[in-house]
C-alpha positions in Angstrom: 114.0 101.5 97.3 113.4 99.2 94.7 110.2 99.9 93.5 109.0 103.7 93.1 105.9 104.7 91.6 104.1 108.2 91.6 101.1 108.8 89.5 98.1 111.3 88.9 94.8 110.9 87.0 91.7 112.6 86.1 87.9 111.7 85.6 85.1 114.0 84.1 81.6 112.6 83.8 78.7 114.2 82.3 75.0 112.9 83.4 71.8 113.0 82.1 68.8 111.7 83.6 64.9 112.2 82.5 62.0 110.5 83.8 58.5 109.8 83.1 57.7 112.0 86.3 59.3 115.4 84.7 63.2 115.2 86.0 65.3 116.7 83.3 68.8 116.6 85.3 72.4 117.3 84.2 75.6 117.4 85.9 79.0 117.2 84.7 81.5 115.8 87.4 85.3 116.3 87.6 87.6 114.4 89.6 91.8 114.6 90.2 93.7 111.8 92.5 97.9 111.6 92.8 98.9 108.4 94.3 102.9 107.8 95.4 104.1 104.5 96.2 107.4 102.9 97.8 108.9 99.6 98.0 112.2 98.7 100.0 113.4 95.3 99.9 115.6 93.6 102.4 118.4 91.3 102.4 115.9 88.0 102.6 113.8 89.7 99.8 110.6 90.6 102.1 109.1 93.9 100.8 108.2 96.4 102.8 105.5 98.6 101.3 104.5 102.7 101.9 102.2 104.9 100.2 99.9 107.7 100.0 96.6 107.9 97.8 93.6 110.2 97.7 91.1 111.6 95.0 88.5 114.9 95.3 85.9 115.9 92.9 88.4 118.8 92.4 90.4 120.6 89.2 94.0 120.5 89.5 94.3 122.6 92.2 93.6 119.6 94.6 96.7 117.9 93.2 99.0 121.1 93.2 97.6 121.1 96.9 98.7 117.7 98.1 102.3 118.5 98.2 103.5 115.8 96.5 107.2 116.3 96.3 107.5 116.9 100.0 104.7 113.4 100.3 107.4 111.7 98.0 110.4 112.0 100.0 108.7 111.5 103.1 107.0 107.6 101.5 110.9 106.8 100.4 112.6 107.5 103.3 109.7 105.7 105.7 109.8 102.7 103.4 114.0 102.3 104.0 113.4 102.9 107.6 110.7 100.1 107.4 113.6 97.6 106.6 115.3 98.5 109.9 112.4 98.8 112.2 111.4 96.4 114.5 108.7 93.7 114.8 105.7 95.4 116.4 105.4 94.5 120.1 102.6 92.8 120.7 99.6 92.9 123.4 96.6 95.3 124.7 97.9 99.1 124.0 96.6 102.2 124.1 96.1 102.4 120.1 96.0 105.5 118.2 94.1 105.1 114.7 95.2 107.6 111.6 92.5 109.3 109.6 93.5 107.3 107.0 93.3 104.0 108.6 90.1 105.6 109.9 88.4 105.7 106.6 88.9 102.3 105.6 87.8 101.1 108.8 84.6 103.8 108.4 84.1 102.1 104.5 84.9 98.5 105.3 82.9 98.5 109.3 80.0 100.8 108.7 79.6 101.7 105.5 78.2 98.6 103.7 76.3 97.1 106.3 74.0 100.2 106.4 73.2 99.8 102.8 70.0 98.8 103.0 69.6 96.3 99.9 72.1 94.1 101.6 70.4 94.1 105.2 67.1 93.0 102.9 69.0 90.2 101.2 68.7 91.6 97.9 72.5 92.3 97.4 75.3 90.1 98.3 77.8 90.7 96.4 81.7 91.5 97.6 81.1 90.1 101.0 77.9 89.7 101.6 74.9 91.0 103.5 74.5 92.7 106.6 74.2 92.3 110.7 72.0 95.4 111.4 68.7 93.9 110.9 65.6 96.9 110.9 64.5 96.2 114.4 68.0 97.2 115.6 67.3 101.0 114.2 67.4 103.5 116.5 68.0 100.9 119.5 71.4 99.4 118.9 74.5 100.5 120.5 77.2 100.9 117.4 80.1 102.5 119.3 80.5 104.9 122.2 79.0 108.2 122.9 82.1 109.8 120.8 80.9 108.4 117.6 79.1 110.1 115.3 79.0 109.0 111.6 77.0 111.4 108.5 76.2 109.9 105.0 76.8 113.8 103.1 76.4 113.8 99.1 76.6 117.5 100.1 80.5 117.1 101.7 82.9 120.1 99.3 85.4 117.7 97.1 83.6 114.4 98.0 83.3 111.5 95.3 80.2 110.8 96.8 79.1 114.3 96.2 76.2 115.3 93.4 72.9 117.2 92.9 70.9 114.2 92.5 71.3 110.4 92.7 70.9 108.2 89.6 67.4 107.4 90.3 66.5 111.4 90.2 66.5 111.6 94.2 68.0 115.2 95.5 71.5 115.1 97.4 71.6 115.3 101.0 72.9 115.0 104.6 71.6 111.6 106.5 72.6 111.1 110.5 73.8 107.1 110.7 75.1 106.9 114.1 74.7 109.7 116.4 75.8 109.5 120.4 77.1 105.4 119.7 73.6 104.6 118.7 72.8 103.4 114.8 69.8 106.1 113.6 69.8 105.5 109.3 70.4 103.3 106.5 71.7 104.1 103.1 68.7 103.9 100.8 67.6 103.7 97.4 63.8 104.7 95.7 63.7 100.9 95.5 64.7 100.0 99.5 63.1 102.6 101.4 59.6 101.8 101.4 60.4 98.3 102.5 61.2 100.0 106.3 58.0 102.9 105.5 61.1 105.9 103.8 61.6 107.4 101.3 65.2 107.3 99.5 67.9 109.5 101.2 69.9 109.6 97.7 71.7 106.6 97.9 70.9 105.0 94.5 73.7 105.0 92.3 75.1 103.6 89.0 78.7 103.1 87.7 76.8 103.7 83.6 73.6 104.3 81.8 73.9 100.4 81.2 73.8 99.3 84.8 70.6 99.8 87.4 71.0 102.2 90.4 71.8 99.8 93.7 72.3 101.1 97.0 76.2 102.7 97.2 77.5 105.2 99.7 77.8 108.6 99.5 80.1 110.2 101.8 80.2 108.5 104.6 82.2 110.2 107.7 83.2 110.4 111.1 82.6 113.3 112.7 85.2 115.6 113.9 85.5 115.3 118.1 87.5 117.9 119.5 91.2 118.9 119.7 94.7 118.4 118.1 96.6 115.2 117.6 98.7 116.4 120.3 96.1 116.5 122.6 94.8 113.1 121.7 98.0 111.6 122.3 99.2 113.6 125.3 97.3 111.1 127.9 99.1 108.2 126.6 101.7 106.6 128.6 102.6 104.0 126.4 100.9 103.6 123.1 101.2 103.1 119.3 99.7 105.3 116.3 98.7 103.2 113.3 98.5 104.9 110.3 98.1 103.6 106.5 95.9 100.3 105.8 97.7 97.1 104.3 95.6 94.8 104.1 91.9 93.9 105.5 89.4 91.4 105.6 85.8 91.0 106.6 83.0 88.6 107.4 79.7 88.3 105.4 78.0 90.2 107.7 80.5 93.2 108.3 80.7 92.1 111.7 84.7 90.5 112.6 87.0 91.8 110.8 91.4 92.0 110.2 93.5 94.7 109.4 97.0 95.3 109.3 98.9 98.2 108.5 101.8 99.8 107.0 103.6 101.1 110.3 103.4 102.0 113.9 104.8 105.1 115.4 105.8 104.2 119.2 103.9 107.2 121.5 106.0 107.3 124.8 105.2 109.7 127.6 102.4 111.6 125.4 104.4 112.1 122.6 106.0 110.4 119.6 109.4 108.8 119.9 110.1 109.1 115.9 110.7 105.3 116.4 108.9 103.4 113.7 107.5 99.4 114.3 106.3 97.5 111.2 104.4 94.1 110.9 101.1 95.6 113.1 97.7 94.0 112.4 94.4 94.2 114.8 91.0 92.1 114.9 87.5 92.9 115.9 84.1 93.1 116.0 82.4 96.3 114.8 80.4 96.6 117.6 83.3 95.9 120.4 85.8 98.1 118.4 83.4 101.0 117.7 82.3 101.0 121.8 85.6 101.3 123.1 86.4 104.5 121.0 87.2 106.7 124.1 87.8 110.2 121.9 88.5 111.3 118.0 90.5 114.4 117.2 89.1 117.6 116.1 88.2 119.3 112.6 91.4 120.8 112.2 92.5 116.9 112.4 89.8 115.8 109.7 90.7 114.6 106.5 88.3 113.8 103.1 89.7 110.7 101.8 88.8 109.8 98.2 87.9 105.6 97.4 87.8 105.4 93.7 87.5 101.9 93.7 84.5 100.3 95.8 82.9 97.0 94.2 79.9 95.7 94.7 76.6 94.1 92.6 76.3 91.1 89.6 77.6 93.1 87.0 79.9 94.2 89.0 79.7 98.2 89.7 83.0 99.7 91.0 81.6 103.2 92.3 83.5 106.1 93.7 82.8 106.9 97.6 85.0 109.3 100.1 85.0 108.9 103.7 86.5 111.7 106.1 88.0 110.8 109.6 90.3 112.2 112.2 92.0 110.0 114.2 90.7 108.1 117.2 91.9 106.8 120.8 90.8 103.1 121.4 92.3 102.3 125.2 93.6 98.1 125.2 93.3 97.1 122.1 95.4 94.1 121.0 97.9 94.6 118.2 99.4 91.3 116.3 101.9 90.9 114.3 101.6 90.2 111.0 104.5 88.8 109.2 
């Protein structure tokens, strides 16, 4: 390991909002993430990278909670092995997606094109606009019958959790995709009436001195049903992908590339312990989303904390969460990414 790097942070926020209408609204907000990172180096110099991250409106307690000494050794000793591992093998694989990778694929995939300011055109910022266009509400086929995704400012230790949005409007729970089948927007006071709603909370504001724009709460995918074991014990020959890398998207949040950290090899229903590294997948949302064939249970579902999501001119870098299990996609193609 050349490069070692454990850290922790706080954030309190207090919020006052009046308006001409009668609100008189305070709430004070506290917030805890611990992040460890790894770097191992090989002979050539290539670096291979692990790490773990995650942040909960939460005292202490969340931190003390996390385990991180136990985390710690576990990030070292996965980034050494990383050096040693092999090249992913490539091809259609049964594919086995972490909760982590999970949430950035819930953020990046569905999250921002159901803000409704950039389906309208009115935000474009940070990638760009949108491909669910109003007429595809209620109608359009987002993934399979296993996928169910919830906006929740109401979601215990979310940082998209509050009383009321910054334009005044009261927290709550908003369906997005239910059965496959896309069912809401995020929405602001200002968006909503431009489809006949009214705002389901989603205005927000990184400071007094920026307007509210359309941001996401807590955007999730709901728990299926089982263990991890179970998820994994019909796969003959598989790979679980765990840890996002890198990514990248279209303007439209419709293809988009991801690699990850590392592969574990799933043989015979269960893990090997043999590690691959260099993994990366492509998609559309659509195509990806469909051929989810099952997602693991609550007792499988994780709250992962994204203190860092940019969008709008001035830029506005707001604080979102996103909770996942993992997921069983049959034949999808890995890549190598080197």
């Amino acid at each position: 390991i050349k490069v070692a790097i454990a850290e922790t942070g706080a954030v309190v926020t207090d919020k006052l909002f009046i308006n001409t209408t009668g609100a008189h609204l305070r709430q004070h907000l506290v917030e805890c993430q611990a992040q460890l990172e790894a770097t191992a180096v090989d002979e050539t110099g290539y670096a291979y990278n692990r790490s773990f991250n995650n942040m909960h409106q939460a005292g202490w307690d969340f931190v003390e909670g996390l385990r991180l000494p136990e985390r710690a050794a576990q990030v070292g000793a996965e980034a050494g092995q990383l050096v040693a591992a092999e090249w992913v093998p490539t091809g259609p694989t049964t594919a086995v997606l972490g909760s982590d990778m999970m949430a950035l694929l819930v953020h990046e995939s569905c999250g921002h094109p159901t803000e409704l300011d950039r389906v309208l055109g009115w935000e474009a910022a940070f990638a760009g606009t949108s491909f669910l266009m109003p007429e595809m509400l209620g109608q359009f086929r987002y993934g399979s019958p296993a996928v169910h995704l919830t906006a929740d400012a109401l979601t215990p230790g979310g940082l998209g959790t509050f009383g009321w949005d910054d334009e005044g409007t009261p927290a709550q729970r908003t369906p997005i995709v239910r059965d496959g089948i896309f069912v809401g927007y995020l929405t602001s006071r200002e968006t909503a009436p431009a489809i006949g709603q009214t705002s389901n909370g989603a205005g927000r504001a990184t400071s007094w001195g920026r307007i509210p724009i359309v941001r996401m709460t807590n955007l999730s995918l709901e728990p299926g049903h089982g263990s991890l074991a179970e998820l994994i014990a019909g796969v003959e020959d598989g790979l679980y992908l765990e840890t996002p890398s890198s990514w990248s998207l279209d303007d439209k949040r419709m293809n988009f590339h991801f690699s990850v950290e590392l592969c574990r090899e799933i043989k015979h229903g269960q893990f090997t312990g043999r590690l691959f590294k260099g993994a990366s997948f492509q998609n559309r949302t659509p195509l990806f989303w469909g051929a989810v064939d099952a997602v693991a249970g609550p007792a499988e579902w994780t709250l992962w904390g994204f203190p860092g999501c940019a969008k709008g001119e001035p830029l506005q870098s707001c604080h979102v969460a996103h909770g996942a299990a993992p997921v069983r996609v049959p034949q999808m193609v890995v890549a190598r990414s080197e």
